[in-house]
mmCIF file as Biopython writes it, N, C-alpha, C and O atoms, coordinates in Angstrom:
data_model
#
loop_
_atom_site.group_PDB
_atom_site.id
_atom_site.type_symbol
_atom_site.label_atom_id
_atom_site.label_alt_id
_atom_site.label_comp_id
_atom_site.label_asym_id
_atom_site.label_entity_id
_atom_site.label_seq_id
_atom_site.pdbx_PDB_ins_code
_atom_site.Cartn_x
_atom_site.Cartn_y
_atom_site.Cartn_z
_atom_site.occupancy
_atom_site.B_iso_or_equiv
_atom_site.auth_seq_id
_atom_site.auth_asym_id
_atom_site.pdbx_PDB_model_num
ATOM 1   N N  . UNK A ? 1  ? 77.443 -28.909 34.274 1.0 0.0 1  A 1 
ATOM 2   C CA . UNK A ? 1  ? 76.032 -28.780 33.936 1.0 0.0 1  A 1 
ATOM 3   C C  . UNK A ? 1  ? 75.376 -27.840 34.942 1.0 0.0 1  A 1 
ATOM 4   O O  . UNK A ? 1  ? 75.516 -27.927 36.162 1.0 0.0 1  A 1 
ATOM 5   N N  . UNK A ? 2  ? 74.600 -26.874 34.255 1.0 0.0 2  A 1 
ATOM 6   C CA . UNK A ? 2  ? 74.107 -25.719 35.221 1.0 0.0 2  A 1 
ATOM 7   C C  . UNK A ? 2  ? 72.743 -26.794 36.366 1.0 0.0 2  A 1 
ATOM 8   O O  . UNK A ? 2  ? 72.233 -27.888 36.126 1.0 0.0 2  A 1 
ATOM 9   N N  . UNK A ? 3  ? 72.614 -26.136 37.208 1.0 0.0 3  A 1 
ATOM 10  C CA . UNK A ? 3  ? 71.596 -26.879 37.967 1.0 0.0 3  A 1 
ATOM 11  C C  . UNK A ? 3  ? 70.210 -26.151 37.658 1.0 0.0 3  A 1 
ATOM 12  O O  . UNK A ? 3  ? 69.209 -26.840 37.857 1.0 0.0 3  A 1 
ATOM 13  N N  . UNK A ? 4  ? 70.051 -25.046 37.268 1.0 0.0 4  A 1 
ATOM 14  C CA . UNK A ? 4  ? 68.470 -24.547 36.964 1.0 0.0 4  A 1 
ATOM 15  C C  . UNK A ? 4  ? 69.017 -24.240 35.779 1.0 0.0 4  A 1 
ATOM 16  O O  . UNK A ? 4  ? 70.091 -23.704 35.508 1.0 0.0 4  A 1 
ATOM 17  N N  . UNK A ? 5  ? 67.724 -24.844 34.780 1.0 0.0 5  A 1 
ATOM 18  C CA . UNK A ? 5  ? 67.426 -24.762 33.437 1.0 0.0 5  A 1 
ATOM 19  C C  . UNK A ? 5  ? 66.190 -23.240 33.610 1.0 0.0 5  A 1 
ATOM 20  O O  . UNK A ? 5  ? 65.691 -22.775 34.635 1.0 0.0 5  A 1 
ATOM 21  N N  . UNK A ? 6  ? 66.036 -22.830 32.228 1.0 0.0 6  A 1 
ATOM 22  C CA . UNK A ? 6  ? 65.097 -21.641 31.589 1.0 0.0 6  A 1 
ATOM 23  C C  . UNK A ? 6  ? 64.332 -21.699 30.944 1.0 0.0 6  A 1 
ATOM 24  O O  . UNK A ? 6  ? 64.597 -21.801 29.746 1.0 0.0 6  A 1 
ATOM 25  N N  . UNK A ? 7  ? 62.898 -21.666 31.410 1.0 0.0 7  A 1 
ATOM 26  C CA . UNK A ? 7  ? 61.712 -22.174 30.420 1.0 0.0 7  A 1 
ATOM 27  C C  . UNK A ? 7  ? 62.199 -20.832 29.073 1.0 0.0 7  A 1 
ATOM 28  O O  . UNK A ? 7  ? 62.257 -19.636 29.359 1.0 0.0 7  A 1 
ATOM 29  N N  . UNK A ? 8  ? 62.439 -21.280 27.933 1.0 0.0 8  A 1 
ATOM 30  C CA . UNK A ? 8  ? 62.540 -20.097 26.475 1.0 0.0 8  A 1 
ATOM 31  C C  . UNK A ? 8  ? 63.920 -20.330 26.465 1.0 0.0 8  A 1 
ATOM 32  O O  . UNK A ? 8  ? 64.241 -20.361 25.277 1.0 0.0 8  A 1 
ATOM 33  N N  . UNK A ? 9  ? 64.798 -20.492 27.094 1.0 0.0 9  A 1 
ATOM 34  C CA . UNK A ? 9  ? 66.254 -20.674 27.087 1.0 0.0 9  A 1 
ATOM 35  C C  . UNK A ? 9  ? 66.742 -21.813 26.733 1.0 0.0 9  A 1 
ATOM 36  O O  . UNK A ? 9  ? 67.357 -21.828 25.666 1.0 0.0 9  A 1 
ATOM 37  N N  . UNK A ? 10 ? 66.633 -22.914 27.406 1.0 0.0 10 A 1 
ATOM 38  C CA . UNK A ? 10 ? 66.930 -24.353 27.876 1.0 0.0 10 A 1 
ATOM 39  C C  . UNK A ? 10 ? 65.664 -25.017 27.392 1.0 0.0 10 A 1 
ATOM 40  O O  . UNK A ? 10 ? 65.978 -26.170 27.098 1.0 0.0 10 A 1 
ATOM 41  N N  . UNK A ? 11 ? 64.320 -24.814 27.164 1.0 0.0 11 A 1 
ATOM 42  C CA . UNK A ? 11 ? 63.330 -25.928 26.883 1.0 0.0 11 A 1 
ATOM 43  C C  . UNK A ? 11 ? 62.410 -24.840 27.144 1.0 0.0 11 A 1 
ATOM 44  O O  . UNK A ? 11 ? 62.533 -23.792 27.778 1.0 0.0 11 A 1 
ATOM 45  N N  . UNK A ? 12 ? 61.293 -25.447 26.383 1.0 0.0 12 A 1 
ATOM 46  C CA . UNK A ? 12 ? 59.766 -25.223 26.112 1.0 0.0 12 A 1 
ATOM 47  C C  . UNK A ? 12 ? 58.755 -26.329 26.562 1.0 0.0 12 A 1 
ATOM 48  O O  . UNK A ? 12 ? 59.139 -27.494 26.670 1.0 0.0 12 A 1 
ATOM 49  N N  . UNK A ? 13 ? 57.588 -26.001 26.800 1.0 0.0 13 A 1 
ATOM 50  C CA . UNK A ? 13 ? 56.579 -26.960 27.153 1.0 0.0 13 A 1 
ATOM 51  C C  . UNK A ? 13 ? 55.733 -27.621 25.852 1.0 0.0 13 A 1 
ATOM 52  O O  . UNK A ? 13 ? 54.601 -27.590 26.335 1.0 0.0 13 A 1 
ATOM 53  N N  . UNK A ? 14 ? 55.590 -28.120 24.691 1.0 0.0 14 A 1 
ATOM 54  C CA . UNK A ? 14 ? 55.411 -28.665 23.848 1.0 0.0 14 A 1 
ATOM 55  C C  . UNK A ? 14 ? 53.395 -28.691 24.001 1.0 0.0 14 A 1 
ATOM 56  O O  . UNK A ? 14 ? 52.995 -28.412 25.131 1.0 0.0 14 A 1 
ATOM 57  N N  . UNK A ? 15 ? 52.595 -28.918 23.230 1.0 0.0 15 A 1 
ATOM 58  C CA . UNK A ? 15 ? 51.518 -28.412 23.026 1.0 0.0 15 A 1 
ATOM 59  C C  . UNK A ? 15 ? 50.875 -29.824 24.111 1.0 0.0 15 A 1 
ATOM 60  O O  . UNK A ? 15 ? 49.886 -29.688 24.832 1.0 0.0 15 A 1 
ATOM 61  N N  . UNK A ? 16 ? 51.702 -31.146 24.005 1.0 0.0 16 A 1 
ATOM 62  C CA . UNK A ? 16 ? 51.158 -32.164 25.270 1.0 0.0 16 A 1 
ATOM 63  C C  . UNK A ? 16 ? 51.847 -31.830 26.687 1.0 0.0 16 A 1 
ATOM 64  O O  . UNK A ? 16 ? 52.112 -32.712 27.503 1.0 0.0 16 A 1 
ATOM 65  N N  . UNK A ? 17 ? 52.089 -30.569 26.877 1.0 0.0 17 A 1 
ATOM 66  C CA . UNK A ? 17 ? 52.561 -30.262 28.156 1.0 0.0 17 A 1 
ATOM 67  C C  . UNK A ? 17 ? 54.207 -31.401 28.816 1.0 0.0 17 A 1 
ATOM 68  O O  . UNK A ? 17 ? 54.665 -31.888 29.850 1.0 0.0 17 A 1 
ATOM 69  N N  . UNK A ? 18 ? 54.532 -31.272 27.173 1.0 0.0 18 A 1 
ATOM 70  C CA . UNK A ? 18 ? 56.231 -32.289 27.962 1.0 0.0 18 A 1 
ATOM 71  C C  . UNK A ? 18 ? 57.229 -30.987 27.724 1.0 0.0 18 A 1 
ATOM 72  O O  . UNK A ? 18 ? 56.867 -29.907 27.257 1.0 0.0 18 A 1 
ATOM 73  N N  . UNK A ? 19 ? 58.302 -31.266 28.065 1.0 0.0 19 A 1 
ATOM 74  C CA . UNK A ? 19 ? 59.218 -30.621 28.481 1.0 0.0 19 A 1 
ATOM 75  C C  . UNK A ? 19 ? 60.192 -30.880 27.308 1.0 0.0 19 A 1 
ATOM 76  O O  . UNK A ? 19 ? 60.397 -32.043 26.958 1.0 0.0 19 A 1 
ATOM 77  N N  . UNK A ? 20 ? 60.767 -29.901 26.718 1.0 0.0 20 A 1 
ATOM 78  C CA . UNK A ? 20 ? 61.659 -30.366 25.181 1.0 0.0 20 A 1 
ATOM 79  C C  . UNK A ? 20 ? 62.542 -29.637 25.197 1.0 0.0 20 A 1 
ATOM 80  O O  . UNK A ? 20 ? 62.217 -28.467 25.398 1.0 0.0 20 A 1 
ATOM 81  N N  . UNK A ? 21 ? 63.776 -29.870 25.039 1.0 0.0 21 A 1 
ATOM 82  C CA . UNK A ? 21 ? 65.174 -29.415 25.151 1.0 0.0 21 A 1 
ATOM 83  C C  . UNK A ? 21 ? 65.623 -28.914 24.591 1.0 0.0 21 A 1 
ATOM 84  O O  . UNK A ? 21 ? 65.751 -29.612 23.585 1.0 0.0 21 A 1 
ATOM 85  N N  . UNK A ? 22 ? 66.431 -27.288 24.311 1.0 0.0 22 A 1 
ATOM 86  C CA . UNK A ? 22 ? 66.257 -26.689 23.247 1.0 0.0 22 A 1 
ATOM 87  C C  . UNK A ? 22 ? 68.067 -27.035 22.789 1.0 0.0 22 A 1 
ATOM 88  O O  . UNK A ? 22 ? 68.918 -27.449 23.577 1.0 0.0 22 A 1 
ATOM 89  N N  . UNK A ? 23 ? 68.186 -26.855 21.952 1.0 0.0 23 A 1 
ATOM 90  C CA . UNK A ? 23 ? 69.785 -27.011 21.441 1.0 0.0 23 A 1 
ATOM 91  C C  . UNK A ? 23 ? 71.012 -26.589 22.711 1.0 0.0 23 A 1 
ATOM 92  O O  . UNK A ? 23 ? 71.858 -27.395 23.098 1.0 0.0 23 A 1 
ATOM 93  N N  . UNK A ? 24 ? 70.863 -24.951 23.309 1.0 0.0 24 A 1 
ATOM 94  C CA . UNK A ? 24 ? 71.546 -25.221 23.945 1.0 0.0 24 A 1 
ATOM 95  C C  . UNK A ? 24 ? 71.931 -25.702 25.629 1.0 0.0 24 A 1 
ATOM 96  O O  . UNK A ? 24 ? 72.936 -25.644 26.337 1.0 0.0 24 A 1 
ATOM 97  N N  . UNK A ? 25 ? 70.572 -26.177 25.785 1.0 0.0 25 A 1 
ATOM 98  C CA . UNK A ? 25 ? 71.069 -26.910 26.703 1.0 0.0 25 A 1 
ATOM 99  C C  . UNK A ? 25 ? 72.057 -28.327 26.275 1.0 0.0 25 A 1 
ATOM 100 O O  . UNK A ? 25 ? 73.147 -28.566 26.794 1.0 0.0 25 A 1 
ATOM 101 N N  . UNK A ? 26 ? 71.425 -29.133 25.266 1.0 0.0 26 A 1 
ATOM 102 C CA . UNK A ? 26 ? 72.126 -30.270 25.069 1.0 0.0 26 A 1 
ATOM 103 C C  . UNK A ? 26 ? 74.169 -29.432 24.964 1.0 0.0 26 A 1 
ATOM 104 O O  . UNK A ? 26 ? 75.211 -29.803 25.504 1.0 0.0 26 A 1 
ATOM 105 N N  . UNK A ? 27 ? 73.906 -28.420 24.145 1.0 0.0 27 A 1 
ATOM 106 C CA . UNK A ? 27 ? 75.793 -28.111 23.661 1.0 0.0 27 A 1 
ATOM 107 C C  . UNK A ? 27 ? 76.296 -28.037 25.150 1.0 0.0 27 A 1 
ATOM 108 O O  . UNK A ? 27 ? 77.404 -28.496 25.427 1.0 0.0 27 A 1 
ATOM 109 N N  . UNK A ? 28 ? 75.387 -27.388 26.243 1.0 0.0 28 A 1 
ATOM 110 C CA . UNK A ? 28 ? 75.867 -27.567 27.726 1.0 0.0 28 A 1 
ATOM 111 C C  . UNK A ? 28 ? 75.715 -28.434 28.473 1.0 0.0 28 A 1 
ATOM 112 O O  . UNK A ? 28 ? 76.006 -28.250 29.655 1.0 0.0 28 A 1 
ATOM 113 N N  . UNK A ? 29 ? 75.148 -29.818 27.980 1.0 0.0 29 A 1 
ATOM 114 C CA . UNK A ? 29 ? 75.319 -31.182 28.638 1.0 0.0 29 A 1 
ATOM 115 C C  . UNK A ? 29 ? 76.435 -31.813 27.700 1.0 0.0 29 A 1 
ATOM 116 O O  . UNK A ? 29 ? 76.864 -32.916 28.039 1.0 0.0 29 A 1 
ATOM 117 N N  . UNK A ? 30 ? 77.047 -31.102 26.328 1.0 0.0 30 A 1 
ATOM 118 C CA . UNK A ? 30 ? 78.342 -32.097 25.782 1.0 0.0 30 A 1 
ATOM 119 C C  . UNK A ? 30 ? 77.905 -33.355 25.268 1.0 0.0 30 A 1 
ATOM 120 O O  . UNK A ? 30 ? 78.812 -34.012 24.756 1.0 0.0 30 A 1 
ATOM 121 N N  . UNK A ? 31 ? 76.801 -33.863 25.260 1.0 0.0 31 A 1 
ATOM 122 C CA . UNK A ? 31 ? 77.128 -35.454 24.579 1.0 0.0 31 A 1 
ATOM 123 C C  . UNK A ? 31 ? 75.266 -35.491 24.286 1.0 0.0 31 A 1 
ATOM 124 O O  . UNK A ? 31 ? 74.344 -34.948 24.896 1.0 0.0 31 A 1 
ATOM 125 N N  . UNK A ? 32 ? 75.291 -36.317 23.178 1.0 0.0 32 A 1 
ATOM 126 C CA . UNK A ? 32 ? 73.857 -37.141 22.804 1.0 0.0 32 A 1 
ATOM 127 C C  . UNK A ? 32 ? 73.355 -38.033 23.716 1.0 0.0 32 A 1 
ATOM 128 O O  . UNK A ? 32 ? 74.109 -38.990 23.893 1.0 0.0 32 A 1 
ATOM 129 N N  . UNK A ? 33 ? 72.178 -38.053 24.457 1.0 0.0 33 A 1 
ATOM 130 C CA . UNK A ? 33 ? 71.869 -39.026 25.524 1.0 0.0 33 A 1 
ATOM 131 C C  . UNK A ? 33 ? 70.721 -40.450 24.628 1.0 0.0 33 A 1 
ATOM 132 O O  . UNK A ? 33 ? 69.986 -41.329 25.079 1.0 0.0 33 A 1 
ATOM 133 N N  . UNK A ? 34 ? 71.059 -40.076 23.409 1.0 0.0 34 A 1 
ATOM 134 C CA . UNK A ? 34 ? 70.430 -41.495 23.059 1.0 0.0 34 A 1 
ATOM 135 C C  . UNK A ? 34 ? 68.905 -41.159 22.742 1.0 0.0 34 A 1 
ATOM 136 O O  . UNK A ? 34 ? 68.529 -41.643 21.674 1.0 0.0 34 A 1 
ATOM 137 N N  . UNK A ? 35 ? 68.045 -40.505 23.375 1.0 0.0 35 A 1 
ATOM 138 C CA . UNK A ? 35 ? 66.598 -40.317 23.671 1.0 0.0 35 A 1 
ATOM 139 C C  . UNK A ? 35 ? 66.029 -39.969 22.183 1.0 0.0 35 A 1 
ATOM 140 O O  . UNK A ? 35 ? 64.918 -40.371 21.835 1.0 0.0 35 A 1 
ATOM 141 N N  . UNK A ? 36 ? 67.017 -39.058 21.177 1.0 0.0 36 A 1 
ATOM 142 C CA . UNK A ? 36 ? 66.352 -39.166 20.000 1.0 0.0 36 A 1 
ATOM 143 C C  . UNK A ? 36 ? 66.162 -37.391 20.048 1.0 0.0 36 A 1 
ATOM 144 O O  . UNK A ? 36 ? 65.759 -36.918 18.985 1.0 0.0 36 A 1 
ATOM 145 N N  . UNK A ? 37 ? 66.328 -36.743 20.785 1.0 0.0 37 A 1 
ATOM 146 C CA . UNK A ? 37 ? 65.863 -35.354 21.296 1.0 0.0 37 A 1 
ATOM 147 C C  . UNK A ? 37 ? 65.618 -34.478 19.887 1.0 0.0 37 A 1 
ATOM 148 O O  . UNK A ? 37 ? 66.341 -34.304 18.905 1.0 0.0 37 A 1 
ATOM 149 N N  . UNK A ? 38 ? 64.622 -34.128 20.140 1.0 0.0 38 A 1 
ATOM 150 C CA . UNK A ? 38 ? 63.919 -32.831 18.712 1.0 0.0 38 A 1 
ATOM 151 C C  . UNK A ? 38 ? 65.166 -32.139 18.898 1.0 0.0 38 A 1 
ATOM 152 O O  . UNK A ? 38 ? 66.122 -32.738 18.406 1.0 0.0 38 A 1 
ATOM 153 N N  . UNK A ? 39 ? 65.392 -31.217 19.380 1.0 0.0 39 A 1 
ATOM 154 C CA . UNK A ? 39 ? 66.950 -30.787 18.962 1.0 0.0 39 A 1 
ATOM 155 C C  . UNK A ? 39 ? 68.550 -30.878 19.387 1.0 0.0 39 A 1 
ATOM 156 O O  . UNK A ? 39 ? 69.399 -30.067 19.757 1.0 0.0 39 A 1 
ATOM 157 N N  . UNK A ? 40 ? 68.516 -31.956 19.196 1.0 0.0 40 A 1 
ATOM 158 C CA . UNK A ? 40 ? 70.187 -32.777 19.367 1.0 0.0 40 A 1 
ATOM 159 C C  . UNK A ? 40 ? 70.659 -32.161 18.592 1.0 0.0 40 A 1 
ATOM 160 O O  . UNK A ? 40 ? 70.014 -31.915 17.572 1.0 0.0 40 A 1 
ATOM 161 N N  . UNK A ? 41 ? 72.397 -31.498 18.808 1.0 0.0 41 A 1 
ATOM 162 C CA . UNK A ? 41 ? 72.686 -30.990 17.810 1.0 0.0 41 A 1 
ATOM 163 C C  . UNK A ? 41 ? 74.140 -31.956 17.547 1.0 0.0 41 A 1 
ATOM 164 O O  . UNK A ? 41 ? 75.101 -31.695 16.823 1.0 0.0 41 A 1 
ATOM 165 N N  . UNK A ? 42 ? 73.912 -33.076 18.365 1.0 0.0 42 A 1 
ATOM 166 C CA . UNK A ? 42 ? 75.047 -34.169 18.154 1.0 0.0 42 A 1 
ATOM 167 C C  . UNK A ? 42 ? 74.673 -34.865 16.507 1.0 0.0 42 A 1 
ATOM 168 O O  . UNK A ? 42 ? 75.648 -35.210 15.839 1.0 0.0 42 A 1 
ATOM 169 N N  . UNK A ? 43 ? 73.400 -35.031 15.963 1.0 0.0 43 A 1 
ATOM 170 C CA . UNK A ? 43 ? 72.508 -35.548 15.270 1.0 0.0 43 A 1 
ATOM 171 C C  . UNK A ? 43 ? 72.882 -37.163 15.356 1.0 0.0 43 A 1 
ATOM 172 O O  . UNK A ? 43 ? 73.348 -38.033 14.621 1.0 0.0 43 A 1 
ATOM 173 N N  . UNK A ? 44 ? 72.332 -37.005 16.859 1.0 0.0 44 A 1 
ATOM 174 C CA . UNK A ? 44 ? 71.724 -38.402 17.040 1.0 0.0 44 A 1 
ATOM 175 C C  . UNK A ? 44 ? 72.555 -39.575 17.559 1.0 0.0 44 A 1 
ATOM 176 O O  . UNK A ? 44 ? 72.123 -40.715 17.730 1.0 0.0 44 A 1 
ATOM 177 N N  . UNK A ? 45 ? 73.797 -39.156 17.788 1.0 0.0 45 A 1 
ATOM 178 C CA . UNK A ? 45 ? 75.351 -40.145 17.788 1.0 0.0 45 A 1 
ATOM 179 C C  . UNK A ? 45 ? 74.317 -41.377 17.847 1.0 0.0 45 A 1 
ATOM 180 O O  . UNK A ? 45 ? 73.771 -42.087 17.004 1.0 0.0 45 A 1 
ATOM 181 N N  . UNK A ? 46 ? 74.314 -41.267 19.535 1.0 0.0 46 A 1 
ATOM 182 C CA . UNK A ? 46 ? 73.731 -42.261 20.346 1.0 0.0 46 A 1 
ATOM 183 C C  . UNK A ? 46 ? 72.659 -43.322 20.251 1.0 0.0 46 A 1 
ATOM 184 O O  . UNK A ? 46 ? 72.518 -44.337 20.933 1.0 0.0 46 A 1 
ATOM 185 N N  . UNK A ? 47 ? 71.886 -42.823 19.178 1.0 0.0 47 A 1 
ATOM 186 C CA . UNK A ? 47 ? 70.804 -43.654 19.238 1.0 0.0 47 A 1 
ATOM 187 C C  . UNK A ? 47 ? 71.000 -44.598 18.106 1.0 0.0 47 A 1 
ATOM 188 O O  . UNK A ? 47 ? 71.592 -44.559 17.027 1.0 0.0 47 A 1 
ATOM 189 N N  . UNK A ? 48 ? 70.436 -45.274 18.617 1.0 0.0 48 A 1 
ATOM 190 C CA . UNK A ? 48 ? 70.598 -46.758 17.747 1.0 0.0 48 A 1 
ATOM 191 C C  . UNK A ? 48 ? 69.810 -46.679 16.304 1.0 0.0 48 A 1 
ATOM 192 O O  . UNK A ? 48 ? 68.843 -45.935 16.140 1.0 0.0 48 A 1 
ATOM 193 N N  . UNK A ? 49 ? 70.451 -47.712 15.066 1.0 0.0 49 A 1 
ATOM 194 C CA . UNK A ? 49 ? 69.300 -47.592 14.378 1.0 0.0 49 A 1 
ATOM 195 C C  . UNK A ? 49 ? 68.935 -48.887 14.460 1.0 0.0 49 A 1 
ATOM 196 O O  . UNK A ? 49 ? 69.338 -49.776 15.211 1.0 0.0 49 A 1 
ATOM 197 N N  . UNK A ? 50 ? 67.889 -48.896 13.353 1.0 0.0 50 A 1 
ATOM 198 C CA . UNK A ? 50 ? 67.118 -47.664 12.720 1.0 0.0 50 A 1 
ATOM 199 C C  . UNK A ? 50 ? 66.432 -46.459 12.710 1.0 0.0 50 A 1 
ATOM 200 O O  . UNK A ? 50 ? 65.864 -45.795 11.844 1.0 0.0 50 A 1 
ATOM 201 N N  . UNK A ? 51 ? 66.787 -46.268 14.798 1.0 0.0 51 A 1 
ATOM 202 C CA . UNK A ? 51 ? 66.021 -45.238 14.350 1.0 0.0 51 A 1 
ATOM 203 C C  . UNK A ? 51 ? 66.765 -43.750 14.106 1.0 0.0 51 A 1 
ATOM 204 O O  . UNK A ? 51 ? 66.332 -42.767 13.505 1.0 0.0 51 A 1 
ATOM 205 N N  . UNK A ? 52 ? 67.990 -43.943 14.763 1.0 0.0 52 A 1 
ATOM 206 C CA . UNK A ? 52 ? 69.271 -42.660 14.118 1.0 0.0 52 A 1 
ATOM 207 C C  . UNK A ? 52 ? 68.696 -42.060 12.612 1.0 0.0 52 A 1 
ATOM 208 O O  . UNK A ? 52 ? 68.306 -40.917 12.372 1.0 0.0 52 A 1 
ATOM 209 N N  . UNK A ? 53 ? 68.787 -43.286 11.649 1.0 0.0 53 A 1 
ATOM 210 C CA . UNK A ? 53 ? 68.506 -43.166 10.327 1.0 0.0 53 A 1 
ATOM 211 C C  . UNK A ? 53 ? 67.064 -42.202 10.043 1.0 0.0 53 A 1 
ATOM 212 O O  . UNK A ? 53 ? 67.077 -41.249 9.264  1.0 0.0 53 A 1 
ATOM 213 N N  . UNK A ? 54 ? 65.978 -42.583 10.730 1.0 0.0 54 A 1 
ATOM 214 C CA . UNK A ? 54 ? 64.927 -42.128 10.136 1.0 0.0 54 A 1 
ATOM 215 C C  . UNK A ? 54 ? 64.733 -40.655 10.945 1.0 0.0 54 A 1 
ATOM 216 O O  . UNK A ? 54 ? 64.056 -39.727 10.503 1.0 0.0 54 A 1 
ATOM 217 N N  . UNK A ? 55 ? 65.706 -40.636 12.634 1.0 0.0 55 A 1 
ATOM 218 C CA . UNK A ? 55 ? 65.333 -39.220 13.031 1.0 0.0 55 A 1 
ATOM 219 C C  . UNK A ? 55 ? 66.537 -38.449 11.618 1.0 0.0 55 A 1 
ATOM 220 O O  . UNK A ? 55 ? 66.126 -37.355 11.231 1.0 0.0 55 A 1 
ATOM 221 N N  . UNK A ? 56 ? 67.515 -38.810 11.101 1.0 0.0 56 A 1 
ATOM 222 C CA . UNK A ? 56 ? 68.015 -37.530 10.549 1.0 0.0 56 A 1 
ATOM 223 C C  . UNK A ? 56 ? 67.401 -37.496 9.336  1.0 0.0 56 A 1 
ATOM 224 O O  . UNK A ? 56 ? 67.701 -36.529 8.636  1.0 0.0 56 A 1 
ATOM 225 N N  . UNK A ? 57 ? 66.738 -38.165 8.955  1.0 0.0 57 A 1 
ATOM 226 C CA . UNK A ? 57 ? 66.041 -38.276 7.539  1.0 0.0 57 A 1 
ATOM 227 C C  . UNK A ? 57 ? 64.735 -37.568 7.906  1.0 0.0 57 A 1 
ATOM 228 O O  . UNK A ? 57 ? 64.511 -36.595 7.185  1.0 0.0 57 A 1 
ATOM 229 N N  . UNK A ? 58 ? 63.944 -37.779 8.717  1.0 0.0 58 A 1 
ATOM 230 C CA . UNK A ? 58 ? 63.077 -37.162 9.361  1.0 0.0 58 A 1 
ATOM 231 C C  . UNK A ? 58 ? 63.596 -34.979 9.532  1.0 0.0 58 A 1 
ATOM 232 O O  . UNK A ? 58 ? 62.796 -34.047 9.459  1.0 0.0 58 A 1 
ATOM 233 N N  . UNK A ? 59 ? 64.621 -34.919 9.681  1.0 0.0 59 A 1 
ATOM 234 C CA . UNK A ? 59 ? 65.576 -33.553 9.662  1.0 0.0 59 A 1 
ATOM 235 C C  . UNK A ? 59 ? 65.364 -33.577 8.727  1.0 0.0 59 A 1 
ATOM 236 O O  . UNK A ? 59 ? 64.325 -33.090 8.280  1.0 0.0 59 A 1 
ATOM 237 N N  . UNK A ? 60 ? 65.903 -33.926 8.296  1.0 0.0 60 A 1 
ATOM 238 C CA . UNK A ? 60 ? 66.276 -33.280 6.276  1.0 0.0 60 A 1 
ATOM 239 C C  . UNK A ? 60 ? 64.785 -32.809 5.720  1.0 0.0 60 A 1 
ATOM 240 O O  . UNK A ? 60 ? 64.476 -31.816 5.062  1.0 0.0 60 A 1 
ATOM 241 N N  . UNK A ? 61 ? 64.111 -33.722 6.152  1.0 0.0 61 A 1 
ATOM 242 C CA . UNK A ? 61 ? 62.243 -33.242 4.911  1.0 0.0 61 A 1 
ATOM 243 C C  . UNK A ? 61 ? 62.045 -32.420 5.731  1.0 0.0 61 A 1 
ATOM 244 O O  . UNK A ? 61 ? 61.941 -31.344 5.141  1.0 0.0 61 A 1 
ATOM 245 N N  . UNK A ? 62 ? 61.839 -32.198 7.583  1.0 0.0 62 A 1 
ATOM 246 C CA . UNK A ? 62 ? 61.468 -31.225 8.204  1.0 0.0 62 A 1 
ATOM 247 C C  . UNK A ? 62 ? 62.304 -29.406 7.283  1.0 0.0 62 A 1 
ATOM 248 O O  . UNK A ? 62 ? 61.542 -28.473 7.032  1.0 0.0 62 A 1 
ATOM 249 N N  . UNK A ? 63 ? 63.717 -29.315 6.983  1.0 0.0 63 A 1 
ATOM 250 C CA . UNK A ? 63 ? 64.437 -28.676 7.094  1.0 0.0 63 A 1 
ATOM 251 C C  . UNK A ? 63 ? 64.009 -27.991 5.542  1.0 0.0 63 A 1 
ATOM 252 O O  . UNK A ? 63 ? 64.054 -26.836 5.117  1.0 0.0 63 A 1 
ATOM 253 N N  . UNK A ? 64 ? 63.575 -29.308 4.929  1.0 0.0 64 A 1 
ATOM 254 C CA . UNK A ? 64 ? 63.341 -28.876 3.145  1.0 0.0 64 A 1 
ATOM 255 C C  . UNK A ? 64 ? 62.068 -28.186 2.781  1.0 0.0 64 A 1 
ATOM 256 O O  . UNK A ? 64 ? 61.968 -27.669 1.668  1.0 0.0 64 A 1 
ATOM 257 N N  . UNK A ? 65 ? 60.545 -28.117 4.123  1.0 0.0 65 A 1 
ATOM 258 C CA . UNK A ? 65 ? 59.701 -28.112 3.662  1.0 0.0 65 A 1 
ATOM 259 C C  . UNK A ? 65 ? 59.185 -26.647 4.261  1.0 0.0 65 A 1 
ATOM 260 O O  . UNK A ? 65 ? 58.088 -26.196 3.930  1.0 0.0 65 A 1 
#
């Protein structure tokens, strides 16, 4: 795992000033950490449902609309 991340590279600051992870950082951390992350590209292993279920269902209408 690299030790300095890239604001536009690795994550963006989100319009409430949080910090959001862009795809490839997660492919360079290797695994789903559970958290639910806007772009996991594990889709979601980790997280428990119900809510696994409704973040990839939540994907799909985002992806359709």
């Amino acid at each position: 795992m690299k030790q300095n991340v890239i604001e536009g590279e690795d994550f963006y600051f989100n319009e409430n000033g949080l910090m959001v992870l862009l795809e490839k950082y997660h492919l360079e951390r290797g695994y789903c950490c559970g958290n639910g992350c806007k772009h996991c590209p594990f889709d979601f292993d980790c997280v428990p449902e119900p809510r696994r279920s409704f973040l990839l269902e939540q994907r799909v209408n985002t992806a359709n609309s």
